[in-house]
C-alpha positions in Angstrom: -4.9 91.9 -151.1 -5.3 94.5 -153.8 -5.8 97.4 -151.2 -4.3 100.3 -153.1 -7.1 100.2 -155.8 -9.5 101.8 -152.9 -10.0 104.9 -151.7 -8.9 105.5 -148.0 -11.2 106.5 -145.4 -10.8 109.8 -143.7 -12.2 108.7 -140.5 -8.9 108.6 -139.0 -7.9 110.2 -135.7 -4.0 109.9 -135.8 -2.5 110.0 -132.1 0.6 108.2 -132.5 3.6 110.3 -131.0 1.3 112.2 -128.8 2.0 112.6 -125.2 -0.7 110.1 -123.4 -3.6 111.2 -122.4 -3.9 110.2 -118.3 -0.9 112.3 -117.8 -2.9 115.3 -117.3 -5.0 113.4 -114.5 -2.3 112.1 -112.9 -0.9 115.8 -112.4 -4.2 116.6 -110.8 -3.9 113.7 -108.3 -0.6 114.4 -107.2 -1.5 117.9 -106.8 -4.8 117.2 -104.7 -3.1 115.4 -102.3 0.0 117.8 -102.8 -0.5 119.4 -98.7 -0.7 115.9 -97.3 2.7 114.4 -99.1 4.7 117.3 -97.9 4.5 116.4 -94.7 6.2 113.1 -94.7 9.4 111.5 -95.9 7.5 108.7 -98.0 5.1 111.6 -99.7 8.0 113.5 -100.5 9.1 110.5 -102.3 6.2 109.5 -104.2 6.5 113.2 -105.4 9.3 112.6 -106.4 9.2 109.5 -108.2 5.6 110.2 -109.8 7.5 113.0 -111.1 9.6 110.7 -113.0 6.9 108.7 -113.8 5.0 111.1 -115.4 8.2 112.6 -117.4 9.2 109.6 -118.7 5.2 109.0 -119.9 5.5 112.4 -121.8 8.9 112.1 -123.7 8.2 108.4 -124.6 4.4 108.4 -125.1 3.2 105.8 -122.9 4.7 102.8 -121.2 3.0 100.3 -119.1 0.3 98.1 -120.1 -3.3 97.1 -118.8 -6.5 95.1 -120.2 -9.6 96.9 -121.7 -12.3 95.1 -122.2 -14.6 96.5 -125.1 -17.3 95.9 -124.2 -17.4 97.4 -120.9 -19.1 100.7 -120.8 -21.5 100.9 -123.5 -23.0 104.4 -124.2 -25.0 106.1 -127.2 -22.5 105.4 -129.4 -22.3 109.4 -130.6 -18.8 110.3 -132.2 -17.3 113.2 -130.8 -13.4 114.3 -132.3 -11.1 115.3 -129.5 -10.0 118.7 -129.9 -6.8 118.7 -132.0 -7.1 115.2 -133.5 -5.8 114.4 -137.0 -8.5 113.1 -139.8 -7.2 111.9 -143.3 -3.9 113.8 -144.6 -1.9 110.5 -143.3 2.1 110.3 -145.0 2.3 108.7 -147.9 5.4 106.9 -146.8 3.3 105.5 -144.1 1.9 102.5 -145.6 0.7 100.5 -142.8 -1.3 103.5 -141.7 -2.4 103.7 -145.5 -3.5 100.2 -145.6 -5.7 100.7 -142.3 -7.7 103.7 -144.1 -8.1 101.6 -147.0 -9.7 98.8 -145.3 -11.5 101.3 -143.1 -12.9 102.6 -145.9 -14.0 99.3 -148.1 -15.7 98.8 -144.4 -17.5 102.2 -144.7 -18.7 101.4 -148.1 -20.3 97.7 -147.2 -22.0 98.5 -144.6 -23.1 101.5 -145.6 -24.8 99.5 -148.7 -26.0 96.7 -146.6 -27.9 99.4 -144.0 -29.4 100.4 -146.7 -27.0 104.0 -145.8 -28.2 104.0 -142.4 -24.9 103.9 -141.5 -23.2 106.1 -139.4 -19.3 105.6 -139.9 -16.6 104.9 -136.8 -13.9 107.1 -136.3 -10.3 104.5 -136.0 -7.8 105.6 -133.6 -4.2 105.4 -134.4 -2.0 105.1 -131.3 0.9 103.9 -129.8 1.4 102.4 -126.1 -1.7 104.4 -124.5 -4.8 106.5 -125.0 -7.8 108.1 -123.4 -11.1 106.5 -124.7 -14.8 106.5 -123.9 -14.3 103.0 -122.1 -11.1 104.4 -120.3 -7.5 104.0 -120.7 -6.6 101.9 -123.8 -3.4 100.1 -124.2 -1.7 98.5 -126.7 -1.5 94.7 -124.8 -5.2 94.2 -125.0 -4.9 94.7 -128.9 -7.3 96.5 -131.2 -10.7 96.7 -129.6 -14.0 98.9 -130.1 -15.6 101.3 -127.7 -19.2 101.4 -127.4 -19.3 104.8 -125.7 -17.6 106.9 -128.2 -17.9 104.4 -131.3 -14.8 104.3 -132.4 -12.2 101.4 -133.1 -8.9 102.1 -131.2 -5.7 100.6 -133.1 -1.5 99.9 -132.1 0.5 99.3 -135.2 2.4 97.0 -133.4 -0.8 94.2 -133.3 0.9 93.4 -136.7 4.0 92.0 -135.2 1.6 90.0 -132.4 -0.4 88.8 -135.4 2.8 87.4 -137.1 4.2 85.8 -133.7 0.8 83.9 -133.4 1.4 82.8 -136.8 -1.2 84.5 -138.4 1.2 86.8 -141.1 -0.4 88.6 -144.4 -2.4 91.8 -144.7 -5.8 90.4 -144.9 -4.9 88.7 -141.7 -4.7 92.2 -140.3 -8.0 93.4 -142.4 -10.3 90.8 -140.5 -9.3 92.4 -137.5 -10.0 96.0 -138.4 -13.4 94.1 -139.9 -14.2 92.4 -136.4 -13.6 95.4 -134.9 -15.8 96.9 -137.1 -18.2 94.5 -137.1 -18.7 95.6 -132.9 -19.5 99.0 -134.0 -22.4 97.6 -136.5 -23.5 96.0 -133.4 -23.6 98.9 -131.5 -25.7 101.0 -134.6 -28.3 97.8 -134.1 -28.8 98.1 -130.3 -26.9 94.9 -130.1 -24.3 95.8 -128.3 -26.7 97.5 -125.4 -29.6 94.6 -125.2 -26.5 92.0 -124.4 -24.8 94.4 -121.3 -28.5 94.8 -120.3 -28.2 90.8 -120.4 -25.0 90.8 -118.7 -26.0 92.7 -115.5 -28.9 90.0 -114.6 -26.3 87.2 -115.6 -24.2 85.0 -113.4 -20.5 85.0 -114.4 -20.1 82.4 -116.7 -23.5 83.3 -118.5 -22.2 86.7 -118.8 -19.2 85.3 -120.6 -21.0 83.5 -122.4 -23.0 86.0 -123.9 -19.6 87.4 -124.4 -18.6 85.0 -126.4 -21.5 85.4 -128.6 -21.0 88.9 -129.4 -17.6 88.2 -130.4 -18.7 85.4 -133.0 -21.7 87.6 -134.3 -18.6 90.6 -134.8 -16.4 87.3 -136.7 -19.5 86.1 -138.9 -19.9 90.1 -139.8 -16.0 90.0 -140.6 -16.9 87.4 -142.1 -19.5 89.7 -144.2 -17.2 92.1 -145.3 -15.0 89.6 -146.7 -17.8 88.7 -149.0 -18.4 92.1 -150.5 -14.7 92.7 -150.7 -14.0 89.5 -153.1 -17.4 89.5 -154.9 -18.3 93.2 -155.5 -14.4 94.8 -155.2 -12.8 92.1 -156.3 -10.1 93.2 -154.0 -8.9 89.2 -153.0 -6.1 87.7 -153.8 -5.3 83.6 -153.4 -4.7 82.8 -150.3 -5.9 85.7 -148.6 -9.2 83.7 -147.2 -7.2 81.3 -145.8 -4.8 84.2 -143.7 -8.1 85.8 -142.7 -9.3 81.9 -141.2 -6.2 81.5 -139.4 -6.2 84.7 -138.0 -9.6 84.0 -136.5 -8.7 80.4 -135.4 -5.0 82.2 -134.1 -7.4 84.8 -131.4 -9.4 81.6 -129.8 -9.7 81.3 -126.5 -8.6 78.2 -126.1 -5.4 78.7 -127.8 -4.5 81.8 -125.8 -5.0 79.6 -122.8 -3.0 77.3 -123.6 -0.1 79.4 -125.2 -0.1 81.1 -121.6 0.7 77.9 -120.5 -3.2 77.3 -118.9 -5.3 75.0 -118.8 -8.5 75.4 -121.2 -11.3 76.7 -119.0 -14.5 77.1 -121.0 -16.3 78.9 -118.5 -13.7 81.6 -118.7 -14.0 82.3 -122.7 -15.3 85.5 -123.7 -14.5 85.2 -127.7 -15.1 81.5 -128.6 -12.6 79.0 -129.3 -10.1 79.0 -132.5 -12.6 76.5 -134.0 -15.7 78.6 -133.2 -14.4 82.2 -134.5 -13.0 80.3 -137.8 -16.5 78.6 -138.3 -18.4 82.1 -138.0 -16.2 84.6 -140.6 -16.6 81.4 -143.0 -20.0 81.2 -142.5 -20.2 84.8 -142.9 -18.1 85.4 -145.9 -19.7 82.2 -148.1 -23.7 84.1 -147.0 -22.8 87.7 -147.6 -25.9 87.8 -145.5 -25.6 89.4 -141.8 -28.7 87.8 -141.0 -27.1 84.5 -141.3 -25.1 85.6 -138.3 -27.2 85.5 -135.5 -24.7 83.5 -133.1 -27.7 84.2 -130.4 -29.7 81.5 -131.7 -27.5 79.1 -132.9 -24.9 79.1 -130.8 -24.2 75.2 -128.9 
């Protein structure tokens, strides 16, 4: 992918290297209870060992992991910059973190052109382990994911590596994900993102996956979208790089997770699609160019 022949967003709030965020509320909970674990042996020793804890959070930046779902806690989708956060100015010896602006910004100028520059831009967060966001406490197992509630795409380097181990390598692999990602916070400039958690709360369990599952393919076929502009208007493609974004789409399916966790496939449980389903919908998005050939709410079977 010819990346370096774009300009680089400067939508970029850099946090890697930064303490983590909950350790400030973790110091307020010991210290509300403080009176009450003085009294007793075992208090005295969670004291001490959330002491630890929380050291060994501050000098490493983060260690254990936890889910987030995305989707969770939509909001208004206003973009507020935490106080000290870094925007543009990223190393030039970085490159990774140079790609990701790069393809942040092709993003920026698609959709801005295709909303006719109705398009208010997401900030992407740069992070490593663990961070505070408007959906709560991100970490780097769930992989990249978007927030509704502050709009903004939260990112770990390290997804790279994951995307090589599920054998989905190349750095248009990694673009479809920052455009999927992406493609959630066009959803969330549409309403879409709102009218389907609206959905959810009157839904039963598996129809509330389900609609899930539909968001996700809408946010693939959008991928899907991008890639369009990128090859036709940029001209930024190079061979081979549809096929890495298709099997990095095919690589995320829910039925393939399931069963490299050693699980049997339960369709009721999918809340992205199946590897056949998510490949299906950034191809039929990148051969329309049309993000009204991507309602997945209609057509899905």
């Amino acid at each position: 992918m010819r990346w370096r022949k774009t300009k680089q967003s400067t939508n970029i709030d850099d946090r890697r290297g930064q303490g983590p965020a909950h350790s400030g509320m973790a110091v307020a909970g010991l210290l509300r209870f403080l009176p009450f674990l003085l009294k007793t042996k075992v208090g005295k020793l969670i004291l001490v060992v959330g002491g630890i804890y929380l050291a060994y959070q501050y000098f490493t930046g983060g260690a254990g992991m936890m889910d987030v779902q995305p989707g969770s806690a939509p909001g208004s989708g206003t973009m507020q910059q935490q106080e000290g956060a870094q925007t543009g100015g990223l190393p030039a010896s970085d490159e990774d973190a140079q790609f990701v602006a790069a393809i942040l910004g092709t993003t920026e100028t698609v959709w801005s052109k295709l909303l006719d520059g109705q398009y208010p831009e997401p900030q992407l967060v740069l992070y490593n382990n663990i961070t505070q966001t408007g959906c709560g406490m991100g970490q780097a197992q769930s992989g990249p994911f978007y927030c509704p509630a502050d709009s903004k795409v939260y990112l770990d380097l390290s997804f790279m590596d994951e995307l090589k181990k599920l054998g989905a390598p190349g750095d248009f692999a990694f673009a479809y994900v920052i455009a999927h990602e992406v493609g959630h916070h066009v959803q969330n400039v549409l309403g879409t993102n709102k009218q389907v958690a609206q959905m959810q709360q009157q839904a039963s369990e598996t129809d509330a996956n389900r609609l899930s599952v539909m968001l996700e393919l809408q946010a693939d076929c959008y991928a899907g979208v991008w890639g369009y502009y990128v090859h036709n208007d940029m001209q930024l493609l190079e061979p081979g790089d549809i096929e890495e974004g298709l099997k990095a789409a095919s690589s995320v399916g829910d039925d393939r997770l399931q069963e490299m966790a050693g699980q049997a496939v339960q369709p009721d449980a999918f809340t992205h699609g199946t590897s056949e389903q998510r490949a299906s919908w950034f191809r039929k998005g990148f051969e329309s160019g049309n993000p009204k050939d991507c309602d997945t709410f209609q057509n899905l079977q």
